[in-house]
Every structure is written in C-alpha cells, then in structure tokens.
C-alpha positions in Angstrom: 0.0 0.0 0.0 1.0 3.6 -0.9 0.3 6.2 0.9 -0.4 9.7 -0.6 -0.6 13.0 0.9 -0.6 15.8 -2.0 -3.2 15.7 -5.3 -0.3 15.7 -8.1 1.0 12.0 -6.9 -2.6 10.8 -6.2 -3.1 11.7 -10.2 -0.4 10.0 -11.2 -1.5 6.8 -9.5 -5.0 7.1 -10.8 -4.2 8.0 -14.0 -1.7 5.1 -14.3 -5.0 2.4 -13.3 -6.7 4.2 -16.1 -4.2 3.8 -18.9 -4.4 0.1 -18.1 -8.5 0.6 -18.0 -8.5 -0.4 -14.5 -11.2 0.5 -12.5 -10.7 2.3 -9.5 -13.2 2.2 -6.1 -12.8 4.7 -3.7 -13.6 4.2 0.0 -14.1 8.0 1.9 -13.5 8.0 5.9 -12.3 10.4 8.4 -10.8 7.4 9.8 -10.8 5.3 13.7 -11.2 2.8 11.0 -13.4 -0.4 11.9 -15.1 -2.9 10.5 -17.6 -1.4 9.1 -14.9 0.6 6.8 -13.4 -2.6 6.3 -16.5 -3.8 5.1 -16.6 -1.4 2.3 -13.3 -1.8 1.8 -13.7 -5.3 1.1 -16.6 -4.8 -1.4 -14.1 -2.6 -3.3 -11.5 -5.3 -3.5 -13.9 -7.5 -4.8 -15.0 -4.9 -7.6 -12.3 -3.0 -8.5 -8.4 -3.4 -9.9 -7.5 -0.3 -7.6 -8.8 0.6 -4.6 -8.0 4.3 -2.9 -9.3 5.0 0.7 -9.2 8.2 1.6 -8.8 9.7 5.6 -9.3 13.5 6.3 -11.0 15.1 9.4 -13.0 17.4 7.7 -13.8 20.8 9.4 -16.1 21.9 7.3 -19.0 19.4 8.7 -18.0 20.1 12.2 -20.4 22.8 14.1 -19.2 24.9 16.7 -18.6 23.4 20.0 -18.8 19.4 18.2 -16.1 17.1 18.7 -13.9 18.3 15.9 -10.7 18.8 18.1 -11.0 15.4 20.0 -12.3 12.9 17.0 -10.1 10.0 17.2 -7.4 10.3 14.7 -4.9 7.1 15.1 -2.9 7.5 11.5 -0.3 4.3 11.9 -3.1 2.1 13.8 -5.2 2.8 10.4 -2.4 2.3 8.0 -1.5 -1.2 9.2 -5.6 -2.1 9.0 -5.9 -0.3 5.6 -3.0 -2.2 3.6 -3.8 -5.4 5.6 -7.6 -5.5 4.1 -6.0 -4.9 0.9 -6.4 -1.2 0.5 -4.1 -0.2 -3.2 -3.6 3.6 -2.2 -4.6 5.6 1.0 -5.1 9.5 0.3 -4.5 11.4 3.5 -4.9 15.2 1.9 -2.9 18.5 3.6 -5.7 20.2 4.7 -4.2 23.1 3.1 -3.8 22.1 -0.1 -7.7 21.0 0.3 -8.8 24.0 1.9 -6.3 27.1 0.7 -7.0 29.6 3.0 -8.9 32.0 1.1 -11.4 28.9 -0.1 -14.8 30.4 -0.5 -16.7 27.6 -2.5 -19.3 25.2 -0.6 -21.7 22.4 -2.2 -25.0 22.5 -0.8 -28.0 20.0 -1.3 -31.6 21.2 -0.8 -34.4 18.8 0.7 -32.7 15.4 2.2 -30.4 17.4 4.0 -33.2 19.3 6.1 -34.7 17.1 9.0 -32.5 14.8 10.8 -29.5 15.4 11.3 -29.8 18.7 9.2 -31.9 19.9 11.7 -29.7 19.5 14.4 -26.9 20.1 12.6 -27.4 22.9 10.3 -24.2 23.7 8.7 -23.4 19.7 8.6 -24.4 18.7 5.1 -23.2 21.6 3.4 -19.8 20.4 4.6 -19.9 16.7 3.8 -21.3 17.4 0.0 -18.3 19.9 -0.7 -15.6 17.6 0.6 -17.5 14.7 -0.9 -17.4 16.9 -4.2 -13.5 17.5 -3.8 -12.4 14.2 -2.9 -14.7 12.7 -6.0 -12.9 15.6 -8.6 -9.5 14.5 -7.0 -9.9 10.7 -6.6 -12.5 10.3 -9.6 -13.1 6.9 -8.9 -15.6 4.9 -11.2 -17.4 3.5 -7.9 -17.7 5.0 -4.7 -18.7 2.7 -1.4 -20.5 4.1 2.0 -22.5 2.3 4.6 -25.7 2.4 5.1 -25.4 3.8 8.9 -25.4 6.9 7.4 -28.6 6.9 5.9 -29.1 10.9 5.4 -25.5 11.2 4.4 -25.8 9.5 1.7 -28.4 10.5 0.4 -26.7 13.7 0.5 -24.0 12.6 -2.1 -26.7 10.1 -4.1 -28.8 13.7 -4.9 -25.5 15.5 -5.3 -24.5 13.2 -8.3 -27.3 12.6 -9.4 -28.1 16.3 -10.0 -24.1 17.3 -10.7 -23.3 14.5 -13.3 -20.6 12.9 -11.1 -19.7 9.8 -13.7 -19.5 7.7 -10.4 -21.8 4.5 -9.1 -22.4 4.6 -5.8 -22.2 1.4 -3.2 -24.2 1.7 0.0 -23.5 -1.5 2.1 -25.4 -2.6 5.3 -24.5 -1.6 8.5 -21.9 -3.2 10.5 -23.0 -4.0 14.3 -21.4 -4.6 17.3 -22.7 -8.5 18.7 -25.0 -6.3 21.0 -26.5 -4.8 18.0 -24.8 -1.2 18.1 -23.9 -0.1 15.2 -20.2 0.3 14.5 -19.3 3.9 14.6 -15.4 6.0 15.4 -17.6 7.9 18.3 -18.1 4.6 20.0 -14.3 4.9 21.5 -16.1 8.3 23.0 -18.3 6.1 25.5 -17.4 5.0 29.4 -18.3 1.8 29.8 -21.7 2.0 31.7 -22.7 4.4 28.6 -21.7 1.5 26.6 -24.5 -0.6 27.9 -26.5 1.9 27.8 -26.1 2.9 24.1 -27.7 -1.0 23.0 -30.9 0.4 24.0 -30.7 2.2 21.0 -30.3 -0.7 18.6 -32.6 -2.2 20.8 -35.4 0.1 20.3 -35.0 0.5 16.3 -35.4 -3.4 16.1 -38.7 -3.3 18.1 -40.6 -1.0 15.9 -38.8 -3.1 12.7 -40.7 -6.1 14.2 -43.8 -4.5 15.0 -43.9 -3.1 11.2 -43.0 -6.3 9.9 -45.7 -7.7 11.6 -48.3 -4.9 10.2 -47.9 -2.1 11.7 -47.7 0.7 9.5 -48.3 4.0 11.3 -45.3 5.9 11.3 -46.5 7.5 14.5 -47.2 4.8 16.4 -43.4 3.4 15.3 -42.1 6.9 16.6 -43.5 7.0 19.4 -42.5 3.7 20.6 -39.5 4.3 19.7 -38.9 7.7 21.7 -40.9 6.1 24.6 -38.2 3.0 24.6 -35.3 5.5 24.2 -36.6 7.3 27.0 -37.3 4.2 29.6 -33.7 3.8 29.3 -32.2 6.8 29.6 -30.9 8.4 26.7 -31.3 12.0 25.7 -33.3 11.6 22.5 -32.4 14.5 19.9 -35.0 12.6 17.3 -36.7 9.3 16.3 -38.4 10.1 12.5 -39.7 7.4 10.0 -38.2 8.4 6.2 -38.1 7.5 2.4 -34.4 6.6 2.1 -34.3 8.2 -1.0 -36.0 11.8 -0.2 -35.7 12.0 3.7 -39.2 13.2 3.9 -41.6 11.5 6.0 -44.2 9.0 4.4 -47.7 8.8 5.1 -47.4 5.0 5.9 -44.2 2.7 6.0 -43.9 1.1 2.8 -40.2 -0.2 1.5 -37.7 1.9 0.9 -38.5 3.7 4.4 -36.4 3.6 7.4 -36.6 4.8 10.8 -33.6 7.0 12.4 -32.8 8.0 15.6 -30.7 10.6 17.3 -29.3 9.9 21.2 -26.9 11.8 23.0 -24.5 10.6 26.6 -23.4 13.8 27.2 -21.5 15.6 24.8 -21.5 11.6 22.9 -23.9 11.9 20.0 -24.7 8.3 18.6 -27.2 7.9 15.1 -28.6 4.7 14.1 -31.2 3.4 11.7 -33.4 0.7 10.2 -34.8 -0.4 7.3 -38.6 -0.8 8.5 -39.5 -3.5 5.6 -37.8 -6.1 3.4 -37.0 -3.8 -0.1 
C-alpha cells in the first residue's frame, strides 16, 4: 500500500490504473477505521483493480462546540488495517492544499439534508457534500462505497451526483454492528463503559418498531413513538426518532419499503445515530 498525501501524486496513480483501463473504487472515511470501513473496503476489492481509501477530518462538517478537536485520529493504527484489508492507495490530503486559506466555494444539497441530522446540525451537510465533491474531482473513482449507517449522508452525495453529473456508481453497504446490535461507529471509542451498555438500548429500540412493522404495523406514529418512549425508559437524551423515504428524507404517510426509521441519542456531549430499514426492499 501507498500512501499519498498531495493531489499531483494521487493523479499520477489514478491516471496510471486508467491507462491500463483499471477500474478504481474509492472508499471515503475520516478514519478510527473499523469494521464497518473494512467492510466497504472489502466490497471494493472485490470490484475493482485499484482501490484508494481516503482519511481526512473534515472541518467543514463540524459545528461549533462538536467534537472536531477530539475525534479520534490514530494515522499508523489505520495504515496497518488499511494495507492489511488490501487497501491499493490511501489518500491522506494537507488540509491546506484541500482547503487554501482563502477557499470560498461550498456544495449544498436542498431537501434530504433538512430534517435529521440537518436539523440538528445545520451547517453539517453543506460540509460533507463539498468535501465529498472535492475528494470525488480528485480521486475520480468509477465506484464510490459508503455504509448504510449513514442513511441521510448518503443521500446527501446520491442527490448531489445525481443532480451534478458525477460519472460515479455509488455502493451503499449494510450496517456493521457490534454483537449487541450497536452499530459500528469512530464515536463509540467516545463512550465510558456503563454508557456503553447503555447505548444498545438504542439498537434495541430501532429493532422493536422493525418487528412490529413487519408484523403490520404501519403508522409511522405509532413506530415513533415507541421508539422515543423506549429511548426514554432507558435513559438516553433523544435529539430525534423520525420514520423516512431513504431516498428523499421526507416522511411518508405509511411505511412502505424503501423507508427507514432513524434516531438521534446523546450521553453527554456523545452523540450516537442509528437506523433501520422498516420492511424487506
């Protein structure tokens, strides 16, 4: 594994795959890599003759007072993980070469980035679509892989290439969970660990209103509010439980498939997000 750190050698590598019409998958974290990275990297091993993983901290989708300064970051730890799941290139960008410092361009996506997390978070998605954009215009990989975890998120950068023409297939994989259910996250490493009992309560509670709709429920109230009430019981600061389309992040009428519910929960200043898919698709 190589690893790059400036745009003019990641080009040179990419265009070389190219030449040799190789097809290149591109794997986007902010690294504490786990196995739910690994997962996706492992789906672009299978696919593609290169595969480029790319770890940044990006600023621009941090809010004031969020975790930005204390995210995990553990660069040789990664590395070793990376080239030992068979990872071709990994892209760790100067923030500024990414960012000069009088960069004054952002990328923002209307509709699926309000609610959610785009309530809570206002400034959040306007971040992750431009460094999404940049990373896709350096890397421009001909299949791009993300995890389903981040339901909103992606589709954030699904709209964003749909509407922009990004020549790039996107991969969204299932979530990767814990044996207790939680789903694999970096902000994990952030909980004690009586908060990480705790936090399966919130796995927990998605999987109950799954059942219930599977069995015929399909109020997305009633799912809501059993949810919140269960998230409640046990503790956990609820910042939102809503039932959505996957594909426009509004809420529908009834659950039908294609709709998932997601839910917000803080442990102080821990925020954890998780979701379900309500029906079989």
């Amino acid at each position: 594994m190589e690893k790059v750190r400036n745009l003019r050698l990641l080009r040179e590598r990419v265009d070389a795959a190219r030449l040799s019409h190789n097809t290149v998958g591109f794997v986007p974290t902010m690294g504490a890599i786990h196995e739910g990275h690994l997962s996706l990297v492992h789906l672009a091993r299978a696919e593609c003759a290169l595969v480029v993983v790319s770890i940044f901290v990006n600023p621009l989708q941090f809010g004031p007072g969020e975790d930005f300064q204390r995210y995990p970051r553990r660069p040789e730890q990664d590395a070793l993980s990376l080239e030992q799941s068979g990872v071709d290139l990994l892209y760790m960008p100067d923030p500024r070469e990414l960012y000069p410092s009088d960069f004054s361009t952002s990328v923002e996506v209307a509709g699926v980035s309000e609610g959610g997390e785009g309530s809570v978070r206002p400034a959040h998605f306007r971040g992750v679509a431009t460094v999404v954009a940049k990373l896709f215009l350096q890397v421009l990989p001909d299949v791009a892989y993300f995890g389903r975890k981040d339901l909103q998120q992606v589709a954030v950068v699904r709209r964003m290439v749909r509407d922009l023409d990004f020549p790039i297939r996107l991969v969204v994989a299932e979530t990767v969970r814990e044996p207790d259910g939680l789903a694999m996250s970096s902000r994990n490493a952030y909980l004690a660990p009586f908060e990480r009992q705790q936090a399966s309560a919130l796995p927990r509670s998605l999987f109950a209103a799954r059942d219930l709709a599977r069995r015929g429920e399909r109020d997305p109230d009633v799912l809501e509010k059993l949810t919140q009430g269960e998230l409640q019981k046990a503790g956990l600061a609820v910042d939102y439980v809503e039932v959505v389309d996957c594909t426009t992040m509004r809420r529908p009428g009834r659950v039908e498939p294609g709709v998932a519910l997601t839910a917000a929960v803080r442990f102080g200043k821990t925020r954890l997000i998780d979701n379900v898919l309500l029906l079989e698709e």
